[in-house]
VEXSE-228766 format. One record per residue (C-alpha): residue in three letters; x, z, y. Coordinates in steps of 0.2 Angstrom, whole numbers, plus 5000, padded with zeros to 4 digits. Each point is the difference from the previous one (the first is absolute). Example, Ala and Ser with C-alpha at 12.3 -4.5 7.8 and 13.67 -1.06 7.14 Angstrom:
residues 2
<node><rest>ALA</rest><xx>5062</xx><zz>5039</zz><yy>4978</yy></node>
<node><rest>SER</rest><xx>5006</xx><zz>4997</zz><yy>5017</yy></node>
//
This chain:
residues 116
<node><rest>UNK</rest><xx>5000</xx><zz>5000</zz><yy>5000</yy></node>
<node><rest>UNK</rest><xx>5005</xx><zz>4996</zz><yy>5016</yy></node>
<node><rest>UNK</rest><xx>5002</xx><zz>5015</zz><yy>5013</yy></node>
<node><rest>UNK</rest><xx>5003</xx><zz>4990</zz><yy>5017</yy></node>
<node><rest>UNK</rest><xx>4989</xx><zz>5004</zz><yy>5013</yy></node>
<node><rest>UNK</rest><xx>4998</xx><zz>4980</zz><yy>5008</yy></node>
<node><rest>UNK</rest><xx>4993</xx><zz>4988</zz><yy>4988</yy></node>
<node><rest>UNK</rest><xx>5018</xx><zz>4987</zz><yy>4997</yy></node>
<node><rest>UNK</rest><xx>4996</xx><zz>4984</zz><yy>4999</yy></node>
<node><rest>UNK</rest><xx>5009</xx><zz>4986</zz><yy>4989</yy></node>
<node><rest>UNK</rest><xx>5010</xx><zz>4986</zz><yy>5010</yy></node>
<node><rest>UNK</rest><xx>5013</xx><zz>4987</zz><yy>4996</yy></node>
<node><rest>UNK</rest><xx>5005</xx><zz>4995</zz><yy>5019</yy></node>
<node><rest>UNK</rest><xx>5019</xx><zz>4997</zz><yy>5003</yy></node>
<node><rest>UNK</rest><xx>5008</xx><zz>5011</zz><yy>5016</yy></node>
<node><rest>UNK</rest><xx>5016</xx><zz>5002</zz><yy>5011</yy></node>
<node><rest>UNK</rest><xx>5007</xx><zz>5018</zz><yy>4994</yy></node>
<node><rest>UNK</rest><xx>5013</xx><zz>5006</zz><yy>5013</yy></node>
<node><rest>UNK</rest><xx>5008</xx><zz>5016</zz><yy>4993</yy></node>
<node><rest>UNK</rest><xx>5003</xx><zz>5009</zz><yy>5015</yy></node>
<node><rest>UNK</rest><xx>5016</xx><zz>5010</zz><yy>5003</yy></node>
<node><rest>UNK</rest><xx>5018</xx><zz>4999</zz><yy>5008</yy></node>
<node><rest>UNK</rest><xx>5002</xx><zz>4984</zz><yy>4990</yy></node>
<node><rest>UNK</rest><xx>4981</xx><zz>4990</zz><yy>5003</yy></node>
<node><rest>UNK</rest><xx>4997</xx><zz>4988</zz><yy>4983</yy></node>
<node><rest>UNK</rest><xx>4988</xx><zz>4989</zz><yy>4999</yy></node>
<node><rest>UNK</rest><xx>4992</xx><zz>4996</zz><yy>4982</yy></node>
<node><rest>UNK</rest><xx>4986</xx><zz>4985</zz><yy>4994</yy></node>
<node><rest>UNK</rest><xx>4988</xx><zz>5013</zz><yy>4991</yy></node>
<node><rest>UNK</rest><xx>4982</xx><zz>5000</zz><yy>4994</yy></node>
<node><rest>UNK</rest><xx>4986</xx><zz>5012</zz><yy>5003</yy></node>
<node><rest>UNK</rest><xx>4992</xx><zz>5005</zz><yy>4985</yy></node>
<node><rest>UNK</rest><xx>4988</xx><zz>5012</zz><yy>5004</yy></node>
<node><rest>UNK</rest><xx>4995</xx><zz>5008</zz><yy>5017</yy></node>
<node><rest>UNK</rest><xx>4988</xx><zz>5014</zz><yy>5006</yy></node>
<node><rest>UNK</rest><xx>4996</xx><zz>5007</zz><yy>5018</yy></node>
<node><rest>UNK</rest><xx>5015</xx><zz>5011</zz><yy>4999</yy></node>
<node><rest>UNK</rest><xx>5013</xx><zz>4993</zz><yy>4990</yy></node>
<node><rest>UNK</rest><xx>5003</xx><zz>4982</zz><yy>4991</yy></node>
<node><rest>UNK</rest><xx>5009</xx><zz>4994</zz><yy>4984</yy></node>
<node><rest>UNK</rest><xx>5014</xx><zz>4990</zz><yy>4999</yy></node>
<node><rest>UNK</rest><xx>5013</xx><zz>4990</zz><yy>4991</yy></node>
<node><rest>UNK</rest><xx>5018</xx><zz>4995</zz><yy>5007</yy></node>
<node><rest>UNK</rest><xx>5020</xx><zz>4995</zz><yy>4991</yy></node>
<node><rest>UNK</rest><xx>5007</xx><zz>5016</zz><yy>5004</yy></node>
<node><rest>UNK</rest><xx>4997</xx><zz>5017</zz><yy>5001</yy></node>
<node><rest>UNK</rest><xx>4993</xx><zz>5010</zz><yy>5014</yy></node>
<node><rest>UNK</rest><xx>5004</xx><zz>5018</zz><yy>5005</yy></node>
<node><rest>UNK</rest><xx>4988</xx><zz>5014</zz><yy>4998</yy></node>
<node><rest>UNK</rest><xx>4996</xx><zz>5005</zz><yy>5019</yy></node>
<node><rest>UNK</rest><xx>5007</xx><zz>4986</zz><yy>5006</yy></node>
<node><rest>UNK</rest><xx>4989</xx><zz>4990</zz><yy>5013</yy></node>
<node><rest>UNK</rest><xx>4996</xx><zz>4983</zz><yy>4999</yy></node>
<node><rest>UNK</rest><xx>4991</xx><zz>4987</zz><yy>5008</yy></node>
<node><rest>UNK</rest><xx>4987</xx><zz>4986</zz><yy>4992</yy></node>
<node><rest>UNK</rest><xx>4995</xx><zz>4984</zz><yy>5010</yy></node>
<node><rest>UNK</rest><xx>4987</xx><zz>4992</zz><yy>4992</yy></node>
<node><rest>UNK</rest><xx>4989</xx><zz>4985</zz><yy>5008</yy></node>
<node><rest>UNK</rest><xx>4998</xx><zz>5007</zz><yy>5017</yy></node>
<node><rest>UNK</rest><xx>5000</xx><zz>5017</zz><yy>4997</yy></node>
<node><rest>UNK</rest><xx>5019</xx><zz>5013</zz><yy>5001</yy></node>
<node><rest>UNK</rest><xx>4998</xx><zz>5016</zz><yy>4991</yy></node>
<node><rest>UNK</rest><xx>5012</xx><zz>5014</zz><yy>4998</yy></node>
<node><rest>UNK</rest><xx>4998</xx><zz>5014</zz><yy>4986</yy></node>
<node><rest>UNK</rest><xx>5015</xx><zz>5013</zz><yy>4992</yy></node>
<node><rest>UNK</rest><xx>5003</xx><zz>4994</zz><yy>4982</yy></node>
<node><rest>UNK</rest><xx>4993</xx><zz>5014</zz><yy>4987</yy></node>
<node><rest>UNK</rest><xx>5005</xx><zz>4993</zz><yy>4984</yy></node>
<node><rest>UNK</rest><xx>5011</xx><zz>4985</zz><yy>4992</yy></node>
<node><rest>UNK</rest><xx>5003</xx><zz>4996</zz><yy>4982</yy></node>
<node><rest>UNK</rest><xx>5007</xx><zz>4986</zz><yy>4992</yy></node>
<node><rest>UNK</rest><xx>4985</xx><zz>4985</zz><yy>4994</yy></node>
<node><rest>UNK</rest><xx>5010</xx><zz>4988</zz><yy>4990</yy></node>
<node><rest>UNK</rest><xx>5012</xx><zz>4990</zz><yy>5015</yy></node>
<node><rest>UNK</rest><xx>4990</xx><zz>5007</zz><yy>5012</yy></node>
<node><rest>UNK</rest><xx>4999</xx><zz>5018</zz><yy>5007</yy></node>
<node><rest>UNK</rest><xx>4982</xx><zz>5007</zz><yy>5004</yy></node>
<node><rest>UNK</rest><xx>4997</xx><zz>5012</zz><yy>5015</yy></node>
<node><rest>UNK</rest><xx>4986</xx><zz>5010</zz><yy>5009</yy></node>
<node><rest>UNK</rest><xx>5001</xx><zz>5002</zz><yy>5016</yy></node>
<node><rest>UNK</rest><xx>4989</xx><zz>5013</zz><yy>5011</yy></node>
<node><rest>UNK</rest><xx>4995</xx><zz>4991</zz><yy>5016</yy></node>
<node><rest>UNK</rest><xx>5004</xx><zz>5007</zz><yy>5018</yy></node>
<node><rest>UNK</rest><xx>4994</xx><zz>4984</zz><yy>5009</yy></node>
<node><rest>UNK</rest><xx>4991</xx><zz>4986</zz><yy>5000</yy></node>
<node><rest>UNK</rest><xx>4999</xx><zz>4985</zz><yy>5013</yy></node>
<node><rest>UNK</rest><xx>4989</xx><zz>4986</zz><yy>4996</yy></node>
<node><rest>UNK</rest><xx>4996</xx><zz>4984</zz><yy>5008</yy></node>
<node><rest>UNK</rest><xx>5021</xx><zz>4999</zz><yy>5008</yy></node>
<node><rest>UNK</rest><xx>4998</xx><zz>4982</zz><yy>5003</yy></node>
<node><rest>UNK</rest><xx>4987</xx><zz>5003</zz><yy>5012</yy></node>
<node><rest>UNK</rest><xx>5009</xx><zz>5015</zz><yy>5007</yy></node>
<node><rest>UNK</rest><xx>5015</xx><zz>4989</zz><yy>5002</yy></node>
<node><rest>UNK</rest><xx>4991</xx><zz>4988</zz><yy>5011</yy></node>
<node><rest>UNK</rest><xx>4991</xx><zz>5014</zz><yy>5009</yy></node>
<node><rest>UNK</rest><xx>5017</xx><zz>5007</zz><yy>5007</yy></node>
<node><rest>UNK</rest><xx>5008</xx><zz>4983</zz><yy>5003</yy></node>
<node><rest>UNK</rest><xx>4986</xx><zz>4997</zz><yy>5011</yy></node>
<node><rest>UNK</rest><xx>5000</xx><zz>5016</zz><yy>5008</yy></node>
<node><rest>UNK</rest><xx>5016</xx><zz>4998</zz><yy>5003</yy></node>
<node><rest>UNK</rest><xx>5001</xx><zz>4982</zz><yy>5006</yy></node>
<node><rest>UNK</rest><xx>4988</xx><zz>5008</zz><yy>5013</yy></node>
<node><rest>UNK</rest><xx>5009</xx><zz>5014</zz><yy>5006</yy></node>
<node><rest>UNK</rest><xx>5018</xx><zz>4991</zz><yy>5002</yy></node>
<node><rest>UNK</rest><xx>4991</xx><zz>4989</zz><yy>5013</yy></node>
<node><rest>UNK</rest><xx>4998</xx><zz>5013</zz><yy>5011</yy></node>
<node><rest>UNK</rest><xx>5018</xx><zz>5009</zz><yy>4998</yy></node>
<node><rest>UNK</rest><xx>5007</xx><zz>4984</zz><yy>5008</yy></node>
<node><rest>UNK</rest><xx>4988</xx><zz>5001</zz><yy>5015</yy></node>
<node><rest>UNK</rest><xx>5003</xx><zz>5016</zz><yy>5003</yy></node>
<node><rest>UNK</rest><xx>5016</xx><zz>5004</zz><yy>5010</yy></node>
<node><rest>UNK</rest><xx>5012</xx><zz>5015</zz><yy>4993</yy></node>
<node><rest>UNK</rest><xx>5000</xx><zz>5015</zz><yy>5010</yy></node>
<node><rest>UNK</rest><xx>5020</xx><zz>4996</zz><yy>5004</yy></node>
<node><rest>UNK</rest><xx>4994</xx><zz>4982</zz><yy>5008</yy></node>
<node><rest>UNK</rest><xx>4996</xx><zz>5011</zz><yy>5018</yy></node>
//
């Protein structure tokens, strides 16, 4: 019987895992299950318990602590325990640039208080 407290749903969806750390590596993985608070996955090489980690998948960047890692034939399952989640970043991309491109405008128009 299963003891979690969030229904985990079964998934097959391949991910950017970036094991996060003095020395950033980024891993091709697979997300094999996921819940509301923690997801699945498969990558090549093992993952440190407590280590963070970041997952971007589609247009969503999430960042968990990894609870668990053990060997699955070549590949090394972990859990991770999710701490954030933003979804939609190609929209939130486009929303800065824009709000950006805006405010630079009037940077150059405005003189610097050293310009008296």
């Amino acid at each position: 019987m299963d003891s979690r407290a969030h229904i985990r749903s079964d998934s097959n969806e391949p991910v950017h895992v970036t094991l996060l750390g003095d020395s950033q590596k980024t891993l091709l993985g697979r997300i094999t299950n996921h819940s509301k608070h923690g997801i699945g996955l498969l990558i090549e090489e093992p993952a440190p318990i407590g280590s963070a980690v970041k997952v971007e998948w589609d247009s969503t960047l999430l960042l968990g602590e990894v609870c668990y890692c053990r060997a699955e034939g070549n590949s090394f399952a972990i859990g991770l325990e999710l701490e954030h989640a933003l979804y939609n970043t190609a929209e939130l991309g486009r929303l800065a640039k824009r709000l950006l491109d805006e405010v630079a405008p009037q940077r150059e128009t405005q003189p610097s208080r050293m310009q008296k």
